[in-house]
NUMAR-759507 format. One line per field, with one value per residue (C-alpha): x negated, y negated, z; residue number from 1. Coordinates in Angstrom, 1 decimal, always signed. Last residue first. Layout:
BEGIN
x (X ...);
y (Y ...);
z (Z ...);
n (NUM ...);
END
This chain:
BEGIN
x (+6.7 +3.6 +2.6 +0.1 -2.5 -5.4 -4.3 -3.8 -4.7 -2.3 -0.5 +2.6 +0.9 +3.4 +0.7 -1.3 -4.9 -6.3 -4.9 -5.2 -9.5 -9.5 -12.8 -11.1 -12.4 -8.8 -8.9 -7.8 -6.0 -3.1 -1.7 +2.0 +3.5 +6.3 +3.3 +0.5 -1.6 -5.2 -6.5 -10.1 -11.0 -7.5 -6.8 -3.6 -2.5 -2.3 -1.6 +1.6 +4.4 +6.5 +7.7 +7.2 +8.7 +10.8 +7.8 +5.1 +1.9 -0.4 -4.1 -5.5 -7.9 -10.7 -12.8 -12.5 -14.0 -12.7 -9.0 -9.8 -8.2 -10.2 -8.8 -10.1 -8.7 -11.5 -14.8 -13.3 -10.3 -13.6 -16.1 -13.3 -12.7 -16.4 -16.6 -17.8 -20.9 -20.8 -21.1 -24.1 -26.2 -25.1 -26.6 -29.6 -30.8 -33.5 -34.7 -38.4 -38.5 -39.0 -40.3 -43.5 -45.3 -41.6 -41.3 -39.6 -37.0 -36.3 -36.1 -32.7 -31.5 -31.8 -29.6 -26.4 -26.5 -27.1 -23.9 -21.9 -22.8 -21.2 -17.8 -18.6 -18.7 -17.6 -15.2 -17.0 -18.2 -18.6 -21.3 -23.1 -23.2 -25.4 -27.3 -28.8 -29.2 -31.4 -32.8 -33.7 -35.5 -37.6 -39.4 -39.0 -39.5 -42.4 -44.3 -46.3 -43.0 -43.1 -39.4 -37.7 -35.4 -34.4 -33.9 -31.6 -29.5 -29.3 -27.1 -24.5 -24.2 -23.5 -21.1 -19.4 -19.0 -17.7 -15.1 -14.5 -11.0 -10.8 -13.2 -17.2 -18.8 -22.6 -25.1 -28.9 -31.2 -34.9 -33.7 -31.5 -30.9 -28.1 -27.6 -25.6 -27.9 -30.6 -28.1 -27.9 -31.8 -32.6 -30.0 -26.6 -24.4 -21.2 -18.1 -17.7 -17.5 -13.8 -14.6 -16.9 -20.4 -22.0 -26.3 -29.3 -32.4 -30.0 -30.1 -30.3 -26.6 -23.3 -20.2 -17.3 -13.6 -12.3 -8.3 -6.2 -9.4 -9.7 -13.0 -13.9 -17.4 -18.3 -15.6 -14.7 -17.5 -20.2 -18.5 -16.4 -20.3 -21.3 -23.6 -26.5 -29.7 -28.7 -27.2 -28.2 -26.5 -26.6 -23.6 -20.6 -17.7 -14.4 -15.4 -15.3 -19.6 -22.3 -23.8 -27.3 -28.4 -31.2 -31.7 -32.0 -34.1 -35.3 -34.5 -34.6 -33.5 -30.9 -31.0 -31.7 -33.4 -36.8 -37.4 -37.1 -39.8 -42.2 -42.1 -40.2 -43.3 -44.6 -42.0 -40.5 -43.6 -43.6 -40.0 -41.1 -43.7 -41.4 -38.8 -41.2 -42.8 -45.4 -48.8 -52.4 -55.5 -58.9 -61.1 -60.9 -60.3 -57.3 -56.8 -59.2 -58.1 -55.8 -54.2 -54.0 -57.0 -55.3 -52.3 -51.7 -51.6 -48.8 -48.2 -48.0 -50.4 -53.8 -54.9 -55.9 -53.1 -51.0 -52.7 -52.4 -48.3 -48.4 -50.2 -47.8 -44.3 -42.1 -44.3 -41.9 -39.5 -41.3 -40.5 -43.2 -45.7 -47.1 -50.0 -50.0 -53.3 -54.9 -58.6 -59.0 -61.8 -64.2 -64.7 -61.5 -59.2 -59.3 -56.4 -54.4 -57.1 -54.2 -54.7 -55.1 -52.0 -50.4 -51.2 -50.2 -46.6 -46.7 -47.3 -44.7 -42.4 -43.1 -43.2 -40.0 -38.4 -40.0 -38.4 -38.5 -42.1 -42.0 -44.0 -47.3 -48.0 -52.4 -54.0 -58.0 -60.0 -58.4 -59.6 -56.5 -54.3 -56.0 -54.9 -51.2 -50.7 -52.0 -49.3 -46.3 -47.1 -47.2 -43.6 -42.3 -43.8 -42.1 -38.5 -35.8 -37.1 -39.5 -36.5 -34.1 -36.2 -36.7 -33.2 -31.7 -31.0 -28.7 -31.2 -32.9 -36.8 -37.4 -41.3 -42.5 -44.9 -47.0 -50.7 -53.4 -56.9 -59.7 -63.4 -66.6 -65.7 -64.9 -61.6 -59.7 -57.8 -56.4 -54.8 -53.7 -51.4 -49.6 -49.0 -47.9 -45.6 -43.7 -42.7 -39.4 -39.6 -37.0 -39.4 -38.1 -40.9 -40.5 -40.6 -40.5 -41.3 -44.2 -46.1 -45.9 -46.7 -49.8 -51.1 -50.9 -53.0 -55.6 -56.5 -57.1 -55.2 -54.8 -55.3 -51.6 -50.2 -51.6 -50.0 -46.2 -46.1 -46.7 -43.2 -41.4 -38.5 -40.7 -43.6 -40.8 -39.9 -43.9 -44.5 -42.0 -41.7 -38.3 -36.4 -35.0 -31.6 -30.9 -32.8 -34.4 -32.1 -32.9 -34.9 -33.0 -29.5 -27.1 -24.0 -21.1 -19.1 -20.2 -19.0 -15.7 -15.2 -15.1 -17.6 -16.0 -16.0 -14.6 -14.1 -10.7 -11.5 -12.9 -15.9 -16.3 -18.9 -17.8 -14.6 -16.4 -18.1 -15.8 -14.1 -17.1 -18.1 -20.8 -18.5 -18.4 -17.4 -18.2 -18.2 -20.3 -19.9 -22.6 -22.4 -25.6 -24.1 -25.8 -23.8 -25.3 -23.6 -24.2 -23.3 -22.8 -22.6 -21.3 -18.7 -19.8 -23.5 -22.6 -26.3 -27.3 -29.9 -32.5 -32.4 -33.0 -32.4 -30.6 -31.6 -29.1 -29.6 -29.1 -26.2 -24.1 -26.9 -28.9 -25.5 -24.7 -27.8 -27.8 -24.6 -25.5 -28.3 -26.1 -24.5 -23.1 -26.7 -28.5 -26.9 -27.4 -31.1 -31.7 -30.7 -28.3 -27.7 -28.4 -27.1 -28.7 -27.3 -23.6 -21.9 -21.8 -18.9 -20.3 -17.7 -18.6);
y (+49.3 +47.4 +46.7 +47.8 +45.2 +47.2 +51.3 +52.8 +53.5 +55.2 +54.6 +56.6 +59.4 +60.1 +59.9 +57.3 +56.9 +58.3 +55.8 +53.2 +53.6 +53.6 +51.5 +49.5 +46.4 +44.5 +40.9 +40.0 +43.4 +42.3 +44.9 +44.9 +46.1 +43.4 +42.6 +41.7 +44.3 +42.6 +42.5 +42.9 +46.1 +47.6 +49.8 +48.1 +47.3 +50.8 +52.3 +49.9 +52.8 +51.1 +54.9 +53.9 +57.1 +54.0 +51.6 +53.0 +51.2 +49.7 +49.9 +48.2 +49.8 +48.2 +46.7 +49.6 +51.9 +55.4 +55.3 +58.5 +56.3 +53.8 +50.6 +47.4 +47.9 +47.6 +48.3 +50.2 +52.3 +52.8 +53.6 +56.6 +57.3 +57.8 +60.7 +63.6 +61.7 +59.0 +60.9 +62.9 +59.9 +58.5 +61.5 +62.0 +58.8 +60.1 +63.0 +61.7 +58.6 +62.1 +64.5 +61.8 +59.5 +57.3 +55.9 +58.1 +59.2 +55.6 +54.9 +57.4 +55.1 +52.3 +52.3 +54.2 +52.2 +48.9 +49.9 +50.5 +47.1 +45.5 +46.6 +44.5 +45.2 +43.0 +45.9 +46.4 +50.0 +48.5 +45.4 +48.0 +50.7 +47.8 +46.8 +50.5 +50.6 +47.9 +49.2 +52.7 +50.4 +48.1 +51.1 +53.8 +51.6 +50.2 +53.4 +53.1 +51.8 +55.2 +55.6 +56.9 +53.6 +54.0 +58.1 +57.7 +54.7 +56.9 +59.7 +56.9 +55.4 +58.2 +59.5 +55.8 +56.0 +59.6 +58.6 +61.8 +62.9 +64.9 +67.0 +67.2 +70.8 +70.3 +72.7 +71.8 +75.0 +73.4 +71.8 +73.6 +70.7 +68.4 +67.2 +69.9 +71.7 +71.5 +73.9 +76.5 +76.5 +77.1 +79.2 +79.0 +80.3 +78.2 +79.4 +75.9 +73.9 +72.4 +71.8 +68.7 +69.1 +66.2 +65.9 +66.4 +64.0 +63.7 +67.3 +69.9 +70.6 +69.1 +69.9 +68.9 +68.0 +70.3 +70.0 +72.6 +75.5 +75.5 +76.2 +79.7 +78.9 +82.1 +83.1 +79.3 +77.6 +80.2 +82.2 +79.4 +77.8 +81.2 +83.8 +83.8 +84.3 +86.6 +85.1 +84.5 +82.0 +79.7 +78.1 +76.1 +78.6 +76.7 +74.2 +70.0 +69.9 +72.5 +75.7 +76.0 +77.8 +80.9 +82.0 +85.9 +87.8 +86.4 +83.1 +83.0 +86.3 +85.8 +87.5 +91.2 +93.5 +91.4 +92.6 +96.1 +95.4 +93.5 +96.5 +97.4 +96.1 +93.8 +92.0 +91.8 +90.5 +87.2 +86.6 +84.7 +82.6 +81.1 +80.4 +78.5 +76.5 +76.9 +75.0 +76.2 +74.1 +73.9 +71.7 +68.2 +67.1 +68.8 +69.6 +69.2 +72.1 +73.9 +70.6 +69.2 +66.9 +66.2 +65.0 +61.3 +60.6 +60.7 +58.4 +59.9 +57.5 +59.0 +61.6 +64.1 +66.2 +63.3 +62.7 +66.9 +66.1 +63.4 +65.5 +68.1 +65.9 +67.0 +64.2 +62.1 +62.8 +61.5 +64.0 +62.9 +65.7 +68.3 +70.0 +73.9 +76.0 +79.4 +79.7 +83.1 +85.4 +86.4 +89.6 +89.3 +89.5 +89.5 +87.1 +90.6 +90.6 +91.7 +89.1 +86.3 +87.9 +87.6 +83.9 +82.9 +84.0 +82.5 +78.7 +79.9 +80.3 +77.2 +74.8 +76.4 +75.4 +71.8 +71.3 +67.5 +67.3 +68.4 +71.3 +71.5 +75.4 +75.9 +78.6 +78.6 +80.6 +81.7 +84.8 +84.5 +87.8 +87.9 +84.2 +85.0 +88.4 +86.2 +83.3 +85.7 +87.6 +84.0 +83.6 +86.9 +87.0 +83.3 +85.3 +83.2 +79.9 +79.6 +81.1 +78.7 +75.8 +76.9 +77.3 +74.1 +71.3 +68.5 +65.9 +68.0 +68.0 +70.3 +69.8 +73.4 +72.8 +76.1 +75.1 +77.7 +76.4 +77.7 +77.0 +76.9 +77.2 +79.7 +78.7 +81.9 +82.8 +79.1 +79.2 +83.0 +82.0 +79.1 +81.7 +84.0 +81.5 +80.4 +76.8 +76.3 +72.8 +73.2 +74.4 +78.1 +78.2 +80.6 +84.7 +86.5 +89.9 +90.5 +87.5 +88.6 +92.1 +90.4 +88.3 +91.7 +93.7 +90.6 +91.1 +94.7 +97.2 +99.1 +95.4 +94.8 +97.3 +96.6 +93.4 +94.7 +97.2 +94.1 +93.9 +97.2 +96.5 +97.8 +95.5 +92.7 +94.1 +94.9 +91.2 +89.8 +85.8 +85.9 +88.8 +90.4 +90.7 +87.3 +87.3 +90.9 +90.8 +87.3 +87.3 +90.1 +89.7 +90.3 +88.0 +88.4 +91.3 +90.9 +87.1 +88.6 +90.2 +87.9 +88.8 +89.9 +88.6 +90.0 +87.4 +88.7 +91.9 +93.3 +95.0 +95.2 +93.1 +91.0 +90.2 +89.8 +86.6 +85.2 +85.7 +84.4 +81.1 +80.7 +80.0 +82.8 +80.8 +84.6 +88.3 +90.8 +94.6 +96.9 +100.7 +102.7 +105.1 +103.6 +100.5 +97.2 +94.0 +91.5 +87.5 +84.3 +80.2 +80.0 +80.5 +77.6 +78.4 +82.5 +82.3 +85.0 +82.8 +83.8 +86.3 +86.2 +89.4 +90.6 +94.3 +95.2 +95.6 +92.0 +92.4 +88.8 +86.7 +87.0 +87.5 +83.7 +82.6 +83.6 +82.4 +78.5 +78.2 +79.0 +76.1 +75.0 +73.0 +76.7 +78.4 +76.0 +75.5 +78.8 +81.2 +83.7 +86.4 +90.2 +92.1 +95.8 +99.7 +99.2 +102.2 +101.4 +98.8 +95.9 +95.3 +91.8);
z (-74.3 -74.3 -77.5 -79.8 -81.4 -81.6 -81.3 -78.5 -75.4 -72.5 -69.5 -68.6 -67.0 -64.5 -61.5 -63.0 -61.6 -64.9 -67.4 -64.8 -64.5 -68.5 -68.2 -70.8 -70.3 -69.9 -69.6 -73.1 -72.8 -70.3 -69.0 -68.3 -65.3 -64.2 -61.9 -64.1 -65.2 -65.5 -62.1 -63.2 -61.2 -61.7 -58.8 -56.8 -60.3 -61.5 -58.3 -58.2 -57.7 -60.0 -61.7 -65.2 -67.7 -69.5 -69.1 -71.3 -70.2 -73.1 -73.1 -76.4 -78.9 -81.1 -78.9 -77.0 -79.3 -78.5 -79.8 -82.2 -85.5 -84.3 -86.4 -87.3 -91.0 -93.3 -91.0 -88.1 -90.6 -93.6 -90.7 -89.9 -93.9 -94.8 -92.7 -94.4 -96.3 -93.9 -90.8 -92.4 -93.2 -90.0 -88.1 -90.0 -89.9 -87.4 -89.0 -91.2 -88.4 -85.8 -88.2 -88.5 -90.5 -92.1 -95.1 -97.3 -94.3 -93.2 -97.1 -97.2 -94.3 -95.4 -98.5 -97.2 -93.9 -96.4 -98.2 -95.1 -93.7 -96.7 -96.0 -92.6 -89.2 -86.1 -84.5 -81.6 -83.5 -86.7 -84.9 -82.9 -86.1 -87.5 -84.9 -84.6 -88.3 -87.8 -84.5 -87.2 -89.9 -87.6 -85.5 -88.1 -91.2 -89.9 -88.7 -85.7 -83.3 -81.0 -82.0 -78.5 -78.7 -82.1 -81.7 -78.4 -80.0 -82.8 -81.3 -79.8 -82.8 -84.9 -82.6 -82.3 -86.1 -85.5 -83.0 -80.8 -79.3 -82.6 -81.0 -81.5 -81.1 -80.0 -80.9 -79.9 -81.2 -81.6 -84.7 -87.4 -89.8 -90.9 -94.6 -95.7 -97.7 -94.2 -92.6 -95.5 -95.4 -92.2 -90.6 -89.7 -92.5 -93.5 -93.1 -90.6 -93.8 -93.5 -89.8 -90.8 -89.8 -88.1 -88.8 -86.7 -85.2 -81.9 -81.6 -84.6 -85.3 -84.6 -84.9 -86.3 -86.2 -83.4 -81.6 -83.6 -83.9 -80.2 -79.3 -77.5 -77.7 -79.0 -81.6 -82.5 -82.7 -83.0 -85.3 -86.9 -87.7 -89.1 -88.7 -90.7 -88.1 -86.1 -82.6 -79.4 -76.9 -73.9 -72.3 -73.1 -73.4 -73.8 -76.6 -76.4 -76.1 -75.6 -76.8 -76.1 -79.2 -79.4 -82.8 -83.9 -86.7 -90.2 -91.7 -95.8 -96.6 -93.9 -90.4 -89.1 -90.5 -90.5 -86.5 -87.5 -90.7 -88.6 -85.8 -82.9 -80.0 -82.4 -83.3 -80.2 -77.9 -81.3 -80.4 -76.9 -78.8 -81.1 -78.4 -76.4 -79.7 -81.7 -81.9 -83.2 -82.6 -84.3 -82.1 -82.3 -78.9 -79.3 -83.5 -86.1 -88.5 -87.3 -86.3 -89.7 -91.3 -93.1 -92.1 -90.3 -86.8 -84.6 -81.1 -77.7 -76.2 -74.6 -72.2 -74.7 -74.5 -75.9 -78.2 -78.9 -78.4 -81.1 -83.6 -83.1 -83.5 -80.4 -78.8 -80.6 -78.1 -75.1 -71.6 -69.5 -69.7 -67.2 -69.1 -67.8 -68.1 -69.1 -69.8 -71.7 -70.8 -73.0 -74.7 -77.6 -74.7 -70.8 -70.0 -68.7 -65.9 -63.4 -60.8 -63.8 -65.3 -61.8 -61.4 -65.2 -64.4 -61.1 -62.6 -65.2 -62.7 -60.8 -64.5 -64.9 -61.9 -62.6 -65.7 -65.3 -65.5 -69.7 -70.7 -72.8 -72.3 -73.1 -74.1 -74.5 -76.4 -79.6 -81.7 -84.1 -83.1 -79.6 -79.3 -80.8 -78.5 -75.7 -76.1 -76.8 -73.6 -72.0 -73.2 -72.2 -68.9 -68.3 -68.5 -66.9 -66.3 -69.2 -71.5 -69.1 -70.5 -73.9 -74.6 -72.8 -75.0 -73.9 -75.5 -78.3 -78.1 -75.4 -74.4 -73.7 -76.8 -76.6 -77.2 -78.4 -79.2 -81.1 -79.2 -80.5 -84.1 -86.9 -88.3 -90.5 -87.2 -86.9 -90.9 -90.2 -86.9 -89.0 -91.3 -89.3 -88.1 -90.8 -91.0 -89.9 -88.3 -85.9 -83.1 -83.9 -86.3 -88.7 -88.4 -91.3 -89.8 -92.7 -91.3 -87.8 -88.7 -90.6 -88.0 -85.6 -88.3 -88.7 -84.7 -85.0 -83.3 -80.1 -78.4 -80.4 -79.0 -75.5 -75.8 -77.3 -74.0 -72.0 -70.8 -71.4 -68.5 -66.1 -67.5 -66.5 -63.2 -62.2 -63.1 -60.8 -61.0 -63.5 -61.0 -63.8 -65.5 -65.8 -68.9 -70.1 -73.6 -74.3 -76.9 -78.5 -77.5 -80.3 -79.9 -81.9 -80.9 -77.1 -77.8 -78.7 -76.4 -73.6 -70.8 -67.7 -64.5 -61.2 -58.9 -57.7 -58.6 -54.5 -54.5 -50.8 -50.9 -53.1 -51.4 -48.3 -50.1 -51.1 -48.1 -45.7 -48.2 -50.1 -53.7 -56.5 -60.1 -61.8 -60.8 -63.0 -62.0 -62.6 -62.8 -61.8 -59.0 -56.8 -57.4 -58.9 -58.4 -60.2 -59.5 -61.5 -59.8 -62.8 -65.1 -67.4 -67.7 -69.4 -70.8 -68.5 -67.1 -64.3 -61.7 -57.8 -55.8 -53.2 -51.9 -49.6 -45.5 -45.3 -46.2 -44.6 -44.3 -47.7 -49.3 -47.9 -48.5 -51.8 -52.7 -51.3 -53.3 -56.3 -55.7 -59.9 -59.9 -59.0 -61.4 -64.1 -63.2 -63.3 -59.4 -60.8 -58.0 -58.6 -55.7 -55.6 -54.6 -53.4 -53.2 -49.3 -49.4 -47.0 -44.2 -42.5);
n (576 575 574 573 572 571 570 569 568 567 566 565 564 563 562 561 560 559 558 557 556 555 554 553 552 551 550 549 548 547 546 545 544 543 542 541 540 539 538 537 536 535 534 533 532 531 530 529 528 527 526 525 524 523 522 521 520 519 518 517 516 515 514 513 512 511 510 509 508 507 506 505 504 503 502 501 500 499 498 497 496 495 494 493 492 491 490 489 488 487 486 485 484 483 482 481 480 479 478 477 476 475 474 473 472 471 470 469 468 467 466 465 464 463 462 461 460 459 458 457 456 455 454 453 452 451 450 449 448 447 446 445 444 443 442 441 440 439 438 437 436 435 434 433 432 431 430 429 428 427 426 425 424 423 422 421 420 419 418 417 416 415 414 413 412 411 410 409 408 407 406 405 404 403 402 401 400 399 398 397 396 395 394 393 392 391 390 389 388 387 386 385 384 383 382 381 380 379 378 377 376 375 374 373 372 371 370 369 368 367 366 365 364 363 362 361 360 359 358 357 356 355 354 353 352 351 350 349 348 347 346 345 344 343 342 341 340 339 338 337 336 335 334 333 332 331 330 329 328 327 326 325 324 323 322 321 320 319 318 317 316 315 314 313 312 311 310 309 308 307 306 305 304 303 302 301 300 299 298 297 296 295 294 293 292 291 290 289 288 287 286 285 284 283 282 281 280 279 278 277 276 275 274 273 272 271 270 269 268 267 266 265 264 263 262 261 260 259 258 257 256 255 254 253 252 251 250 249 248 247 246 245 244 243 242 241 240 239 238 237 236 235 234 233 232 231 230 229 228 227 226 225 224 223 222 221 220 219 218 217 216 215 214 213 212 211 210 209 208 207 206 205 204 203 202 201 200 199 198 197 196 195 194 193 192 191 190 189 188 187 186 185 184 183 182 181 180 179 178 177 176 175 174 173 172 171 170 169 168 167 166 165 164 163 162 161 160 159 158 157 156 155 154 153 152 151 150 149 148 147 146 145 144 143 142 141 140 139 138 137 136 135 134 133 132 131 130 129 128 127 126 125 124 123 122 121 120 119 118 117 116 115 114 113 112 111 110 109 108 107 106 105 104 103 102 101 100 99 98 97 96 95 94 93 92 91 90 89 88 87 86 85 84 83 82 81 80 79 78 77 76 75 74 73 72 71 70 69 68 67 66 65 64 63 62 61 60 59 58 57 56 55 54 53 52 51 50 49 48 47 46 45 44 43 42 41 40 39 38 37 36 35 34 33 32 31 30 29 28 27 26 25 24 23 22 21 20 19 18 17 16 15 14 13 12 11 10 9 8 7 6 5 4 3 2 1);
END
């Protein structure tokens, strides 16, 4: 196979979403046919729907991205060679859009090489801070603005100054590496992509606070991550960079089992400690008697990794960019009915039809809302997509910022059966200690069951409003504190749609199927049969109409029909 011989370096996209689009399959394939180029292994470039992604490097220091490549032979000659047909380019307006801070050495570098990432000015923000003293790097923090990227906000400096005022024994460190939004993918592909970053984060904050022992609390199921960081913590070991404040620091990885509520501190250090992931109440707070009751500091992944930033450019660079509230960038993993899903950076501020629309490439014709903060967060209606991202904008509008989860909803979606579907995850991750978490949320639970089959009652929207407003109140942790969110927010700008389920027995979106028929439109009918050979309950009779009191709606007709002549619609519709 002809390689072209401007070709210097093959970069090939090996994170979780490369890998699960076949990136495996790339590699080998480059690995086989130049063998005589230097191939290697990168992380995340955010782009996740046009992967498996590859970069070519020429010597003459161009670089060409090519997207959707396969393993096989002309493919792969045609990348070789430098052929368009996969050529890739990033739409611009994203490049308008997006500033790349956090991410700017992602999928760029080879995530387990620690000359690449000091190459690329890794480490330079440690020995600055070593050249200073620890309260100096507290207070560059402070002065950047930075707040917890966990979705709690608090401000990290802060946070930092409470641990650095404890005199004890040992101070404690933890990054929580545990995800908390479902669908979420920003710390993992930060831990995937550029582990360096993290851990320089980590030992800029114990030299900052005089801590002893660091510690990355990171779900099983990231088990790429969990390899790079393993490496990661190898090479600084090998290269004494856990030396600091005259002792050296004890680095270590806690594999846990992926429980939401262990997004909650106090749950995590019980966690930690071998025990149940359940919260305690505050005071004492973690920087005060924290794991195994030694003063303990907690951020998150993408806390850590902005920490290398702001001290390398400076507090006041870093605070240039954002909202007077919410300082510098925010990862999101975009997800949901858009064009672009992937992973993003933006300054704090930019809009909802930024995002939406000018990222995600969503089509402005077809979207309803989106959704912020994870299962914990709220639905935005279209009509307030001008509206800011960041902390306090988001939290106005009854949703919250969370770890980064963004999910555009179309009008395809039923918002009662969006509110449902987001609460059964928070009612059955509840850790039961609070009352009005573990009873109130499977009561609101029950409730959305009975709208969404079509059994509700204009009563049931009353106790939604009343409940969940005392979930909040009465609840220990952010978890109870969050959960109604997303019914809270669905009845504020969606009143109408639980109105049609509740009033009328109408989905206006034809998503509940208790409250839709299938009906087949005869005039376009072709009588092939498909749709009765394929039926699973034999309910379309043989003059070709269904028969919905048998019919489960598992829609298996609708997309079996070659003319497309089968469709829902709304309860009590006739076959035509």
């Amino acid at each position: 196979m002809m390689v072209n011989n401007k070709i210097k370096k093959i970069r090939v996209g090996t994170a979780s979403c490369g890998l699960a689009a076949g990136g495996t399959a790339v590699l080998e394939a480059l690995r086989t046919h130049a063998s005589d180029i230097e191939i290697d292994e990168v992380g995340c470039l955010g782009h996740c729907y046009a992967e498996p992604m590859v970069e070519v490097i020429t010597n003459d220091g161009k670089s060409f991205l090519y997207a959707g490549v396969d393993g096989k032979d002309k493919t792969i000659a045609s990348i070789l060679n430098l052929e368009d047909k996969f050529r890739f380019e990033i739409p611009a307006i994203r490049k308008s859009k997006e500033l790349l801070k956090v991410l700017k050495m992602a999928g760029h570098i080879c995530p387990t090489s620690f000359d690449e990432y000091v190459e690329h000015g890794g480490y330079i923000a440690l020995k600055t801070a070593l050249a200073n003293p620890p309260e100096w790097a507290i207070e560059e923090i402070k002065k950047s603005g930075l707040r917890g990227r966990g979705g709690g906000g608090f401000p990290t400096g802060l946070k930092l100054s409470f641990l650095a005022a404890k005199k004890a024994e040992q101070k404690i460190i933890v990054c929580n590496a545990d995800e908390g939004d479902p669908g979420a993918f920003m710390d993992r592909s930060l831990m995937e992509s550029v582990p360096h970053q993290v851990l320089e984060g980590m030992l800029i904050s114990a030299y900052a606070t005089g801590a002893t022992r660091l510690i990355i609390y990171c779900r099983a199921e990231y088990p790429l991550a969990i390899k790079h960081l393993k490496i990661a913590i190898e090479q600084i070991y090998e290269h004494g960079l856990n030396k600091i404040n005259d002792h050296e620091l004890d680095i270590m990885i806690k594999e846990g089992a992926g429980a939401f509520v262990c997004g909650e501190e106090t749950a995590m250090i019980a966690s930690l400690e071998g025990k149940r992931g359940t919260p305690r109440f505050r005071p004492p707070f973690p920087t005060d008697r924290g794991l195994d009751g030694f003063p303990t500091s907690i951020n998150n992944v993408e806390t850590f990794g902005n920490i290398p930033l702001i001290i390398k450019d400076g507090a006041e660079a870093y605070a240039s960019i954002g909202t007077a509230g919410s300082k510098g960038t925010k990862l999101f993993a975009l997800a949901g009915d858009l064009k672009y899903p992937g992973l993003i950076e933006v300054p704090m501020g930019t809009t909802l039809n930024e995002i939406v629309f000018g990222i995600g490439g969503a089509d402005p014709d077809t979207v309803k809302a989106v959704q912020t903060g994870g299962p914990s967060g709220g639905c935005i209606p279209k009509s307030l997509f001008d509206t800011p991202v960041d902390y306090d904008s988001l939290k106005s509008l009854g949703a919250i910022m969370g770890s980064g989860g963004m999910v555009v909803i179309s009008t395809e979606r039923c918002m009662v059966e969006t509110a449902r579907f987001f609460l059964d995850f928070t009612h059955r991750e509840s850790c039961g200690k609070c009352t009005f978490c573990r009873v109130g949320t499977a009561r609101m639970y029950e409730t959305l069951e009975r709208i969404v089959a079509g059994d509700g009652k204009p009563e049931d929207l009353d106790f939604l409003d009343d409940i969940g407003p005392k979930i909040i109140k009465g609840s220990l942790c952010g978890l109870g504190q969050t959960a109604p969110n997303p019914v809270l927010a669905t009845l504020r700008y969606f009143r109408n749609e639980f109105e049609d389920h509740v009033l009328h027995g109408q989905c206006a979106a034809l998503q509940c199927n208790n409250l839709v028929d299938v009906i087949i439109y005869k005039d376009n009918c072709i009588k092939c049969g498909l749709c009765i050979k394929n039926c699973p309950v034999d309910a379309i009779s043989e003059d070709f109409v269904v028969d919905n009191s048998k019919c489960t709606r598992c829609n298996t007709c609708i997309e079996i029909c070659p003319k497309k002549t089968i469709a829902r619609a709304k309860k009590g519709a006739h076959n035509q």
